[in-house]
Every structure is written in structure tokens, then in C-alpha cells.
N, C-alpha and C positions, 0 to 999 in steps of 0.2 A: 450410605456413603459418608466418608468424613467430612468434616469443616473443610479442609484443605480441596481436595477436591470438588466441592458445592463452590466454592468461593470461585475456584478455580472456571468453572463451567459458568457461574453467574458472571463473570469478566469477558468471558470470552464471546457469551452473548450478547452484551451489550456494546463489548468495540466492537463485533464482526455487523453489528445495524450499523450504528455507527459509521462503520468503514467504509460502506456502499455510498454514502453522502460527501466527505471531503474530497476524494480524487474528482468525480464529476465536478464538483464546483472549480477544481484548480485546473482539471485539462478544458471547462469550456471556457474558463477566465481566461487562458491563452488564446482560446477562438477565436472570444469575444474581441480582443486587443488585434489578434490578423482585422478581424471583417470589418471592426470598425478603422484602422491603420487605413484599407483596403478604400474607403470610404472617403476620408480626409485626402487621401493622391489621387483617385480616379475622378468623384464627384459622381458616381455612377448610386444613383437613388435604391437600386438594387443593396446594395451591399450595408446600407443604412435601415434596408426591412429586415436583413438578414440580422444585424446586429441586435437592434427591437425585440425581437421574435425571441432568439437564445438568450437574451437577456432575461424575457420575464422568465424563461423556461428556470435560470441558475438564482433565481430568485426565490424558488418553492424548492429547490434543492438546499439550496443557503438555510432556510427556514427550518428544516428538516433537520439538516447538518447539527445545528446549531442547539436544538431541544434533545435530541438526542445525544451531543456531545455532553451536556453537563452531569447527568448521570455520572460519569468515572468518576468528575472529582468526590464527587460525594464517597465514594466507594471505595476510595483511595484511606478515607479514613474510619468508614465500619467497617469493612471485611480486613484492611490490610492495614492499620494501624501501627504495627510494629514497624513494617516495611516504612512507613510513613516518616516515624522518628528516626530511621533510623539513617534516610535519606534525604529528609526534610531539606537540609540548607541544599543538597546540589539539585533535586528533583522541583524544588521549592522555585530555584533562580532559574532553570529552563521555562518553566511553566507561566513565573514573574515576564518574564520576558518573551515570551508566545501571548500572555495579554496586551505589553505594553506595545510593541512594534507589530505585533502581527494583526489582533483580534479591533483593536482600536482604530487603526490603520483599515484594513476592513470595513467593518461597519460604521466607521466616518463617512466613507464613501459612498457606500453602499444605498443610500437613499438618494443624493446624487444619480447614481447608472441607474438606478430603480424609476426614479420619476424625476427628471433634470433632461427628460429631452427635448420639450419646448420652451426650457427655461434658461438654459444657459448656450452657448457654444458650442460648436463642432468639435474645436481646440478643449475645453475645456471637457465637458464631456467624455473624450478621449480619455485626458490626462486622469478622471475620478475614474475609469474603466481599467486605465494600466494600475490606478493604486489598489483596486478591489482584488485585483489580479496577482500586483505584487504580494497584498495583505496574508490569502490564502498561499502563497509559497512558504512567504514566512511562519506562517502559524503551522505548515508542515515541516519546515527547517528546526524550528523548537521541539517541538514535538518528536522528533525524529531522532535531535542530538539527546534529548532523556533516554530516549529509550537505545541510543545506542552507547551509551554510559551505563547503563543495566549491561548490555552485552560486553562491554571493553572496557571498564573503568579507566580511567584517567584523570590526574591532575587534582590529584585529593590526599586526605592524609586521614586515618581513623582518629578520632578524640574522644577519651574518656571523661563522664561529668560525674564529679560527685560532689553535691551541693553548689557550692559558687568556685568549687577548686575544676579547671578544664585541666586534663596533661596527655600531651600528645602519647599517641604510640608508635612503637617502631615499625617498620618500615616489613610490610609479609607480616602482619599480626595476623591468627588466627580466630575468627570469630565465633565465640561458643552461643548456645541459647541463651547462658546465664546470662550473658551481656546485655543482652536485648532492652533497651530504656535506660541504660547506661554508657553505652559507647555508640556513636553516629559518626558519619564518613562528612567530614566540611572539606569545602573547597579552599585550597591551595594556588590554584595556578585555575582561572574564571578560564582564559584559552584555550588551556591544557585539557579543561573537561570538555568544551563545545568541539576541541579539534584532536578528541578521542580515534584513535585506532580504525575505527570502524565508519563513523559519523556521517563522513565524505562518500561512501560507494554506498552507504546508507541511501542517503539525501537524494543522491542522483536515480537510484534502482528504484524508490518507492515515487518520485517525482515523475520520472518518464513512463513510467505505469499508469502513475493516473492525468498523464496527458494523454496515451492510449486512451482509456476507459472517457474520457469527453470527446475524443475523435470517432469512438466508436458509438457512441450516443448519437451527434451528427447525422453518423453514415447510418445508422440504422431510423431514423425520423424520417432524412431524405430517402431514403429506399423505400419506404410506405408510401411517401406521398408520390415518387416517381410512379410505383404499380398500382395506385389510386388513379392516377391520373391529374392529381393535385395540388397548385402550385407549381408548377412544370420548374418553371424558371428560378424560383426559390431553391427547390430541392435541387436542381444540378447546380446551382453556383455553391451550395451547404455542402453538398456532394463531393463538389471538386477539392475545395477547400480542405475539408475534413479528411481525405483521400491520402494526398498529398501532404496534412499534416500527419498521419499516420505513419505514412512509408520514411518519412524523414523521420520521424522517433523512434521506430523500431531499427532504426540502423543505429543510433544515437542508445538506445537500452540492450543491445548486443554487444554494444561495447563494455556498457556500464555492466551488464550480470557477467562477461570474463573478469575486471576487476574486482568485483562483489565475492563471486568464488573465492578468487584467493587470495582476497581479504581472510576469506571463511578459514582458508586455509592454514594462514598464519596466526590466527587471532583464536580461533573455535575450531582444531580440529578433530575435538570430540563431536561435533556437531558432523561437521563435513564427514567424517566415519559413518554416521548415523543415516545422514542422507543417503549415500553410496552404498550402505549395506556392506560397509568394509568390517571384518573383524580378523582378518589374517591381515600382517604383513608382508609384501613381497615387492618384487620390482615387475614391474608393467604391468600396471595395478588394471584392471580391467574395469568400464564402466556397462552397467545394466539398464539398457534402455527402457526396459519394465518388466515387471513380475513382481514377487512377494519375498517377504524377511520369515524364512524360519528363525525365530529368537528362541527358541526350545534348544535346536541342534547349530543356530549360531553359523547360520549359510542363507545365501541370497539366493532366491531362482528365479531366472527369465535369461534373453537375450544378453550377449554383452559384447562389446566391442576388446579386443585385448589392448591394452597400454594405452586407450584411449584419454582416462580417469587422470594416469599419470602426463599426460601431455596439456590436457586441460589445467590440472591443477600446478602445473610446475614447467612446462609447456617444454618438456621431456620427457621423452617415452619409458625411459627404463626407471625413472627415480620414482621409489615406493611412497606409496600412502599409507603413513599410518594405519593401522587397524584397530579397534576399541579394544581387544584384549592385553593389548598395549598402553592404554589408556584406561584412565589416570594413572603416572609413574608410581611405583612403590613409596617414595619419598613422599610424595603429597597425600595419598592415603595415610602413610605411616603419623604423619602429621598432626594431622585430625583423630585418627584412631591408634592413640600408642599402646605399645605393648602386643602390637596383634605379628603371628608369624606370618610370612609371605605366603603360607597358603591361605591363611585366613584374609589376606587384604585382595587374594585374587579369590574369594569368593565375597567378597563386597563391592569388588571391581564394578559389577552392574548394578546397583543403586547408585553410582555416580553417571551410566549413560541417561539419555533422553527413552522415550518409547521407540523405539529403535522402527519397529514397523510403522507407527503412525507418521514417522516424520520421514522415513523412507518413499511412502503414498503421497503425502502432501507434495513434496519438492517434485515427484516426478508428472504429477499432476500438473503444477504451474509450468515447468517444461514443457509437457504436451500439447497446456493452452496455446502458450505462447509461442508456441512455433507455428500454431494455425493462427494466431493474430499474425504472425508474423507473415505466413503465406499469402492472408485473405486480402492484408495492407497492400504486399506487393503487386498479387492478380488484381485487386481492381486500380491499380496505377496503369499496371501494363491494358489494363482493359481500357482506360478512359485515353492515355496516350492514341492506342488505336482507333479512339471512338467509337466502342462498343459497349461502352457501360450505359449508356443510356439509350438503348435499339428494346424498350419494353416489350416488343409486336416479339421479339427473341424467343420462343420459350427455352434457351437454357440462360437468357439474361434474367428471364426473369425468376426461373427457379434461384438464380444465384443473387438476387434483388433480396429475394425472400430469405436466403440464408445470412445477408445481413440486418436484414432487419432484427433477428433474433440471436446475431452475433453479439449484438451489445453486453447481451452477459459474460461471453467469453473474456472479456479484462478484467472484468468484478471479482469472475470466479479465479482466474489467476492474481489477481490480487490477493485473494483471500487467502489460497493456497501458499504462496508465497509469504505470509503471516504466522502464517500458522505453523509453517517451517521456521521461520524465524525465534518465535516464542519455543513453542516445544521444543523445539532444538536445543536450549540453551536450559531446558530444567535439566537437573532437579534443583537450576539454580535461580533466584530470583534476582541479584545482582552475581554474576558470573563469577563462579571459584570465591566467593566471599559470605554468601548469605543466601542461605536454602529458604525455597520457595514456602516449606513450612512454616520456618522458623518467623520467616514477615505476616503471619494471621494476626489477626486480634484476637486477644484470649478472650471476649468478651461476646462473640459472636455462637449460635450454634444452630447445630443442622437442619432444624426446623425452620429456622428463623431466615435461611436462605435459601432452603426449598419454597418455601413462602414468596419471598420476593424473585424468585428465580419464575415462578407461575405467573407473578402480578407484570413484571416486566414482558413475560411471551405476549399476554392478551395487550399489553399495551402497546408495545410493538407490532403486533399483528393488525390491534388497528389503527394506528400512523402508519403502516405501508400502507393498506388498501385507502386511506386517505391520500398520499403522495399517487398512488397510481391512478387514483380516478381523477386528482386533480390536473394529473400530469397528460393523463387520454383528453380532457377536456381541452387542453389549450393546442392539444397536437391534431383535435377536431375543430376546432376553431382556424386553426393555420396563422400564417404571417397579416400584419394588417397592411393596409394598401396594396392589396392581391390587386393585379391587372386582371383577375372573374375570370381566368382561363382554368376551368374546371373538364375539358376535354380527357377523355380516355388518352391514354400515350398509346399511340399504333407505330409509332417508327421513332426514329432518331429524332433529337432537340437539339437543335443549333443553334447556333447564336457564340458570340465574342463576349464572356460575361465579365473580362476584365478592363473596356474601355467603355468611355462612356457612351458609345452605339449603342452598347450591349440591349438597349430598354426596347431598340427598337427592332431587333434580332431573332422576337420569336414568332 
């Protein structure tokens, strides 16, 4: 395999570990901030175990998060060096600024919520739990607007250095390889880049994800200890909670992914082509609820809805979607490759798509999850509404107990998928329409030398998971502390008012 692609796969192993860690920390930081709020207005000692409990739990995820997040920077400048120079001032100040307001902010706190419960305040306490909370949004906000400045640039201007002489370039410069260590993208307009094109449906789509992915941690912890029989009164007040914050976010990222779309739409619609399996142009552009990309013969096969694609993306039926054989115009090919005739730039047309197939799987993948997060959210709303989500004696409540206990992957894995749509999608460019993924390596790196580390990183990840998950089984067999010792089999319904302060005395 080449440099480019070794580099390529060593990146995308290391965010995709990486990535299973920050959303849990930010969707139970919002939890955390409900059950302790929850705590502070009712006085009900419940909701003060419940906070305790998920605290140490985001505490060994934090940990996790955290060793595993420093990897990239390193990476950023062996494998992708050029990339580095070449975006250093604006990639440099997102990153400056995810330290200073977000990570510091954060781990200020952070030993406060950690070990400040019999040392300070109610009020207080709270207040270091909203900032641990805020911390991780923020350090997802930075993080988010870089890399949606990779997809949408904005608010910059190219500069050429040679020696101590800088001199601007104009405005649509074409960047060649030779440039490479000589011309870098600085920031112009510090607003214009954070409030890039894209940024905003960014921030929102990948935020409401991994407030799922903590809700669904919750509901899959409480649904073990419910068909345990353990913790009774713990797991349904986690339960409800987490329930309930679910069904409320999945209405709130329904909104956010129709926005996010045709963001895609207007900003990436070489991308949006690639997901859809678009390659003709027409009007009532049909969407494919699933199947396969022949990229041979350049046709989609599976199910499809007619002009549904076109109502999604334009939220009219007849007006056409682009299609990638259309894509990239003559003019911007022509650009970059002069001299070439129109037949020759429509057979280089496709080295300027993405992997047409892979990112056509990916997108329809996080679809699919997400509609059964979206389902699972609602039935157990409508279930606990009714009072049937905790009838364990049930045997189809508790077959459906057990399918959330191991639902917790389904927002991960939609998360991931959803990533991985994102990145692919937008090669073979590594900042979009300006600077090919190639052309950001480090000459200095080679293929050995990242199969190597591509090996050292699996074993080493492989064992920080089975670390994270034996330590993580260990505290979910341990349970909440000042358990009221009701270890009883669940045979029937659990009652009780878990939102006043009776509630203790209710079971």
C-alpha cells in the first residue's frame, strides 16, 4: 500500500478509538447536570446517588478520552506535515482555543465533580458539574469548527513566504504541489473561519449524537440492573431520565440532520451525489433506501422512493440533484489540468469523486441506525408513559430490557458511520477543492514505518479497551453507593414517585 493510504488508515484508527470516548463524556455530562439540577429542587437523596454513581462511571471514560485523544496531535505532524504548514495558523487557533476555553475549563473542574462531594456545597458542586459539562461541549465546538473549515473553508486568504518577504495571493489561487512549504492559508476574518458554511449543522448533528450515545449508556446500565433485579429504584429513576432524555433529542437531531443535508447540498454536492448514488441528472431524483453502487457501470441498485431525494434536499419534488458525472464542472477541472480536451477531463472526472461505494454504505448505515435509535427512544417513552417499561415478570418486557442493554452500541456505531461519511466524502480532498489529501503527507515518512506504528497502536488499543471494559463491568457490579440492599428479583411493576421527595419511601 502507499504512504497515502497507510497514513490514511493509521488516522482513521486512532480517531475512530478515540471517538467512542468524547460523545459518552458530553451526553452523560448533560445527565449528569439533569440528575444533579434534579437533586438541588427536589432534596430527594435518590437523585444525589444517581449523580455519584454516573459520575465515577464519566470519570474512567474522561480518562480514556483523554490518553487516547493525544495521539492525533502527534500525528498531525509525522504522517501529515505538509498538511500541518500548510494550515498551521487557522488549524493551530481552533486547536489554541479547544485548549484554552474548553480542556482547561474541563479539567479545572474536573477533580471538584470527581472528589468535592463531601467537601464543598450542593450549589457548588453543581456549578463545577455544569462547567465539566460545558468544558466537553466546548472542546467538541473547537474541534468541530477545524474540521468543518477542512470541509467549507472560510474567512482566510492564501500567503506566499519567501524568506521574510509574505505577499498575498489572489483570491481562487490554485494550489499546486510545488507550493507545498511555501504558500499556507492564514486567517483573515478569526469569525469568518469559526462561522464557516458548515460549522453550525456541524456542531449541532455531531453534539445531539453524542447526547444520544450517553442516553443510551444510561438506558442500557439501567436495563441490566432492572432484569438483575438490582438497584430497583436506581435503575428506574436512570431509566426514566435517560428515556426521556432520549426521545427529547432525537426530535431535536431530526431536525438538525434535515439542516445538515442541505448544508451538504449547497456546500458539498459532490459529496451528497456520492451518498445518494446519484450519477445522472434528472428531475425527481429518486432516493435509495438501500442496496449497492455499481461504480463499474456507474448505477445504484436497491429500493427507491421516486422524487423523494429531490424533496429532501430542496424540499421539492421535481427539482434535480446533481449527478457526479456532472461533477466537477469543465472549468474547474480545466483549471488545474490545462490543456486537456473535454474528453480527457470527463475521463479524470472520477479521480475527483470520493469512493463512491464506501460512502454510499457508510451514510445509509447511520440512517438505518438512527432510525432504530430513533424508534427504540420513542417505544420506551411510549412504554414507561403507559407503565410497562418496568413489568420485568413481562417476558416481551424483558426481552425488550435486554435489547437495550446492548442497544448502547447502536449510537456509537452511528456515530462512527456518520464520520466516516463525512471524511470520505469530502476526499480526494484534504481541505476541500484546495489541497489533496496527498499532497498534505510528509515526504519524510514511509510505508514501513506506518505499518509499524499502525500494528503498535491495534495492540495498544486493544488493551485500553479490555482495560476500560473490565474496569467499566467492575463499577456496574459494584452498583450505586447507599443502595437501600434491595437486591430482590423484579417479578412485577416498581412504583413509586421518583420525582418528590416521598419518592425514598415508595418502594
Amino acid at each position: 500500500m502507499s504512504v497515502e493510504i497507510l497514513s490514511r488508515i493509521q488516522f482513521a484508527l486512532t480517531i475512530s478509538f478515540h471517538f467512542l470516548y468524547p460523545p459518552m463524556t458530553i451526553g452523560l455530562g448533560m445527565l449528569l447536570v439533569l440528575m444533579e439540577g434534579l437533586y438541588l429542587k427536589t432534596k430527594n437523596p435518590l437523585f444525589h446517588q444517581l449523580a455519584h454513581f454516573w459520575t465515577r462511571v464519566f470519570g474512567l471514560i474522561f480518562s480514556i478520552g483523554v490518553a487516547t485523544g493525544l495521539v492525533m496531535e502527534f500525528e498531525f505532524g509525522t504522517n501529515w506535515a505538509a498538511y500541518s504548514r500548510f494550515v498551521g495558523d487557522i488549524f493551530g487557533s481552533a486547536l489554541a482555543a479547544e485548549g484554552i476555553f474548553a480542556f482547561f475549563l474541563e479539567s479545572g473542574f474536573l477533580a471538584l465533580l470527581l472528589f468535592g462531594w463531601d467537601k464543598v456545597g450542593p450549589k457548588t458542586h453543581f456549578f463545577a458539574t455544569c462547567m465539566v459539562c460545558l468544558g466537553s461541549h466546548f472542546s467538541a465546538i473547537w474541534i468541530l469548527i477545524a474540521n468543518s473549515w477542512m470541509q467549507t473553508p472560510a474567512g482566510f486568504h492564501l500567503e506566499r513566504t519567501a524568506g521574510d518577504v509574505h505577499s498575498r495571493l489572489p483570491e481562487g489561487y490554485i494550489v499546486q504541489a510545488s507550493d507545498l512549504g511555501h504558500v499556507r492559508a492564514v486567517v483573515d476574518n478569526f469569525w469568518g473561519m469559526i462561522a464557516n458554511p458548515s460549522s453550525l449543522d456541524r456542531i449541532c448533528h455531531v453534539v445531539f449524537g453524542a447526547w444520544l450515545v450517553g442516553a443510551f449508556l444510561v438506558m442500557s446500565i439501567s436495563a441490566w440492573y432492572l432484569l438483575n433485579g438490582k438497584h430497583l429504584k436506581f435503575a428506574k429513576t436512570s431509566m426514566t431520565i435517560a428515556v426521556c432524555f432520549a426521545a427529547f433529542t432525537t426530535i431535536l437531531q431530526s431536525i438538525s440532520a434535515d439542516s445538515t443535508a442541505r448544508g451538504v447540498v449547497r456546500n458539498q454536492p459532490i459529496k451528497l451525489a456520492s451518498i445518494e448514488g446519484v450519477y445522472e441528472t434528472h428531475d425527481y431524483t429518486p432516493m435509495t433506501l438501500f442496496g449497492w453502487v455499481d461504480t463499474k457501470k456507474q448505477t445504484v441498485h436497491g429500493p427507491q422512493i421516486p422524487a423523494l431525494l429531490s424533496f429532501l434536499c430542496f424540499h421539492n419534488f421535481k427539482q434535480p440533484v446533481q449527478g457526479l458525472l456532472s461533477m466537477p464542472s469543465d472549468e474547474f477541472l480545466a483549471a488545474r489540468n490545462p490543456g486537456l480536451s473535454k474528453e480527457k477531463l470527463a475521463e479524470i472526472r472520477p479521480n475527483y469523486w470520493p469512493a463512491v461505494g464506501a460512502v454510499f454504505q457508510t451514510y445509509h448505515l447511520m440512517i438505518a441506525i438512527g432510525s432504530a435509535v430513533f424508534g427504540l427512544s420513542f417505544l420506551a417513552l411510549t412504554l414507561l408513559w403507559r407503565g410497562w417499561l418496568f413489568r420485568a415478570d413481562n417476558p416481551l418486557i424483558r426481552g425488550l430490557l435486554w435489547i437495550y442493554v446492548f442497544a448502547v452500541i447502536a449510537p456509537q456505531l452511528c456515530m462512527q458511520a456518520g464520520w466516516f461519511t463525512a471524511e470520505m466524502g469530502r476526499q480526494p480532498w484534504i481541505v476541500y477543492n484546495m489541497l489533496k489529501t496527498s499532497d498534505g503527507l510528509s515526504r519524510a515518512v514511509h510505508a514501513h514505518q506506518v505499518v509499524f506504528s499502525i500494528i503498535l497502536f491495534a495492540l495498544i488499543y486493544t488493551l485500553l479497551f479490555i482495560t476500560f471494559i473490565y474496569l467499566l463491568n467492575r463499577k456496574i457490579q459494584h452498583g450505586p453507593d447507599d443502595d437501600e440492599g434491595h437486591h430482590t428479583k423484579a417479578s412485577g411493576p416498581i412504583d413509586g414517585d421518583i420525582f418528590t421527595k416521598k419518592g425514598r419511601a415508595s418502594e
